[in-house]
N, C-alpha and C positions, 0 to 999 in steps of 0.2 A: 383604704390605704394600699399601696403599693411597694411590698420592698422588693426591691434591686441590689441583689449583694454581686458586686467587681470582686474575679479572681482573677489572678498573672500575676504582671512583675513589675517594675516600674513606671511604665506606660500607663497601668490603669491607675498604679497609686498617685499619678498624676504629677509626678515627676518633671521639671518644664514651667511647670506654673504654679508661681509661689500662690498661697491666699494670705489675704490682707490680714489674717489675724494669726499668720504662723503656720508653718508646714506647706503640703503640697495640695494644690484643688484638682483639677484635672478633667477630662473631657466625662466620665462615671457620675460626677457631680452636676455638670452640666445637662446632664442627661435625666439625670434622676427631678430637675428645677419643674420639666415637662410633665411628668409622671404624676398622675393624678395621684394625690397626699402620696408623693414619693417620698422615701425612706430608706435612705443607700446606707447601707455595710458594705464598707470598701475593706476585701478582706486582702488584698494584692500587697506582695509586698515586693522589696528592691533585691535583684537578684534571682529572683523563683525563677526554678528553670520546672517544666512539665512533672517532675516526678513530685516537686513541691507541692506543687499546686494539688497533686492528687492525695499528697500523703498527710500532707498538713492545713491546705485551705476547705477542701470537699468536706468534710467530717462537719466544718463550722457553718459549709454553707447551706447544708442538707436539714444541721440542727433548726437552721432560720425560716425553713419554710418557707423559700423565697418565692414571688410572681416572675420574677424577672431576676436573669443572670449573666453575666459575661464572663469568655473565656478568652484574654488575649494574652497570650503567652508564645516564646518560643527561641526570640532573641538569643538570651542569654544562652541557651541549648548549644547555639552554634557558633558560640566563640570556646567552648570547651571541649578539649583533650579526646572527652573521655562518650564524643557525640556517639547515641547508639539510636538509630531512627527506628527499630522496631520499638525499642522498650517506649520512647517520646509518643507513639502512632498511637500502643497502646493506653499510654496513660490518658491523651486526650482523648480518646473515644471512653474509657472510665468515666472521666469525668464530664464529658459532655453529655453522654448516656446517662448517669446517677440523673443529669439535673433536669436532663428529661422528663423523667422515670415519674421525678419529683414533682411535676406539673409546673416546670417553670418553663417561660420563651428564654431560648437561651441565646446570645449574640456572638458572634465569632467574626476571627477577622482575616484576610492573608493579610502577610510584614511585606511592606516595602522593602526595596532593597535597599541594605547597609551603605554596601559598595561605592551606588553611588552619591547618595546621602552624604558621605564623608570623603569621597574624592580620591578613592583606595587606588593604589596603581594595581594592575592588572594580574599580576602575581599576587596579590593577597583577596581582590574582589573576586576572582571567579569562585577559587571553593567556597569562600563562604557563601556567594551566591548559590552554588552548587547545594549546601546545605540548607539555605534558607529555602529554595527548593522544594527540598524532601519536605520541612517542615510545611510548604501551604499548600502541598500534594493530598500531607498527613489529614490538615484542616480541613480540605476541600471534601475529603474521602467523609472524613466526619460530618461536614456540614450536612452532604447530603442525605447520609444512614439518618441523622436525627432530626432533619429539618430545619436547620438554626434558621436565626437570620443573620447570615454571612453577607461582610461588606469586603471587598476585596480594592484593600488601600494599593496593594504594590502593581494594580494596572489604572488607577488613580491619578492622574498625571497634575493635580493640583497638592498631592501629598510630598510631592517632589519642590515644590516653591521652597526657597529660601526659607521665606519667613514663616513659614509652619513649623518650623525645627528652632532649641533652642539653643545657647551657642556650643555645645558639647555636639550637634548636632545625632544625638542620639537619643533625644528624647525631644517632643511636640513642645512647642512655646505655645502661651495662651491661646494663642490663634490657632494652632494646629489642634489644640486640644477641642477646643469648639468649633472645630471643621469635625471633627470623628463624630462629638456629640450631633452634631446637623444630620451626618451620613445618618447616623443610626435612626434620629427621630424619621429622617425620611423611608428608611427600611419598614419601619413599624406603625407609620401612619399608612404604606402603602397595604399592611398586611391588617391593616382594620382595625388597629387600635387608636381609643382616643386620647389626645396628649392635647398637651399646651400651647402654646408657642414654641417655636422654633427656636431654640439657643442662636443667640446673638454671632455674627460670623468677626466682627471686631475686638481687640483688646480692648479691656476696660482698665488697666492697670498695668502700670511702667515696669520695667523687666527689671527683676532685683530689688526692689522696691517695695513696700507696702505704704499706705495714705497713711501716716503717721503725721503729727504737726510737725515741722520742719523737713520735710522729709529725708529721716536717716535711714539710711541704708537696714534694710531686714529681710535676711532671705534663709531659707534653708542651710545646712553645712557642704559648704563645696561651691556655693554659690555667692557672689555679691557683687556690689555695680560695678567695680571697676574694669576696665574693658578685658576681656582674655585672651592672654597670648598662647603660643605653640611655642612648645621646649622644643627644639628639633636634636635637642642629643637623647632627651627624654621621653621623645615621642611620645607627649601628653601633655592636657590644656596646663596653664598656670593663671591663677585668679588674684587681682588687686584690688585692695578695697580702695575708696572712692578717695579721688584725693592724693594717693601713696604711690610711691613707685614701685612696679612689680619687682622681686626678690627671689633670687636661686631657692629651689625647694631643697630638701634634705638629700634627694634624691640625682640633682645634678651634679654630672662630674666641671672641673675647672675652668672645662672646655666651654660650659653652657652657653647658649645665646641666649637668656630667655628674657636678658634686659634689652635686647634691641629686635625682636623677633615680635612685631605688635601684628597680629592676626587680623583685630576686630571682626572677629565669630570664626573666621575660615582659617579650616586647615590649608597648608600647604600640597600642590596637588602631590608633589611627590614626597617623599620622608627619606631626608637621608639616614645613611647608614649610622649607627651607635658609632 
């Protein structure tokens, strides 16, 4: 048996791609399908920014004695305030070190860029790129002290397709998710391990969706089939269920478009002003 325990943030808890029987699947699962009697603890939760991961996931994933580990984290780091890239460098070298140490192979990633992902105009893409930066400097630096096996999505240029993102375009849709799980079986078959089959590089399941008899609408909170528009006063997605007409959130002021502002998945490239 092989366990595989996923640490980070919503990427790995698979965010993007609903599963058929409720919650989120994600490219960790798809990975773990390969793994001889794989047995994934996805311990990644929504939001973990680096210090999370060290202070609250490491403790659980050291207890497990895991073969196999991932450390994809970082995102969330560099949409806040409060970014300090020493403290991040070192939490990731803690925690990629401990799982080391632990005799697990560990998986690491560099992030794609945001910026262009989402279509940011140029005053808000560069620092963040700026920081996203720091951050797969940080990884990189780590990869090599501990040996991971590092996939480097943000020079990737099929990470950047459309349809690997899903409509929030900040997190992997099914298909994006089983591109990572691919990269990675390919990393770890080239480094001598034996696996399964190659995770499927197709959707197998309609976005929003689960195979229910009639097929009703079942998706995670935040998510459901109706198409998603851009609040442009609100500068954020707005979701309608299947069927209904999209409705001002609580959040728009009088002024809002977000009844006649239909996206279908894209942002607008520019965001007007509040």
């Amino acid at each position: 048996m092989t366990t595989f325990v996923a640490l980070g943030d919503s990427i790995s808890l698979g965010v993007g791609d609903p599963a058929p029987e409720g919650g989120w699947r994600g490219w960790a699962a798809f990975l773990a399908q390969s793994l001889p009697g794989g047995q994934l603890v996805n311990l990644a939760a929504n939001g973990a920014r680096a210090a999370d991961v060290e202070r609250t996931q490491l403790p659980r994933a050291l207890e497990l004695r895991p073969d196999m580990a991932s450390v994809v984290v970082g995102i969330n780091d560099t949409l806040r305030a409060d970014f300090d890239a020493a403290r991040i460098q070192g939490a990731l070298a803690h925690v990629t070190g401990s799982l080391s140490a632990a005799g697990a192979e560990v998986l690491t990633m560099r992030l794609p860029d945001p910026g262009l992902m989402l279509g940011l105009p140029a005053a808000l893409a560069r620092p963040l790129g700026r920081r996203l930066q720091v951050i797969n400097e940080a990884m990189d630096q780590v990869a090599e002290r501990f040996g991971t096996l590092h996939f480097d999505a943000a020079a990737d240029r099929s990470c950047y397709d459309r349809r690997m993102w899903s409509a929030d375009r900040l997190h992997p849709s099914e298909r994006g998710h089983r591109h990572l799980a691919g990269r990675f079986h390919d990393q770890l078959t080239a480094r001598g391990h034996v696996l399964g089959p190659r995770p499927g590089t197709e959707p197998t399941s309609r976005p929003g969706w689960t195979r229910q008899p009639g097929w009703r609408p079942r998706a995670p909170a935040g998510y459901c089939a109706g198409a998603p528009t851009w609040c442009r006063t609100c500068s954020t997605w707005r979701y309608a269920s299947a069927g209904q007409a999209l409705v001002r959130g609580p959040r728009c002021s009088p002024r809002c478009r977000c009844r006649s502002r239909r996206a279908r998945g894209r942002a607008p490239a520019r965001r007007p002003g509040r």
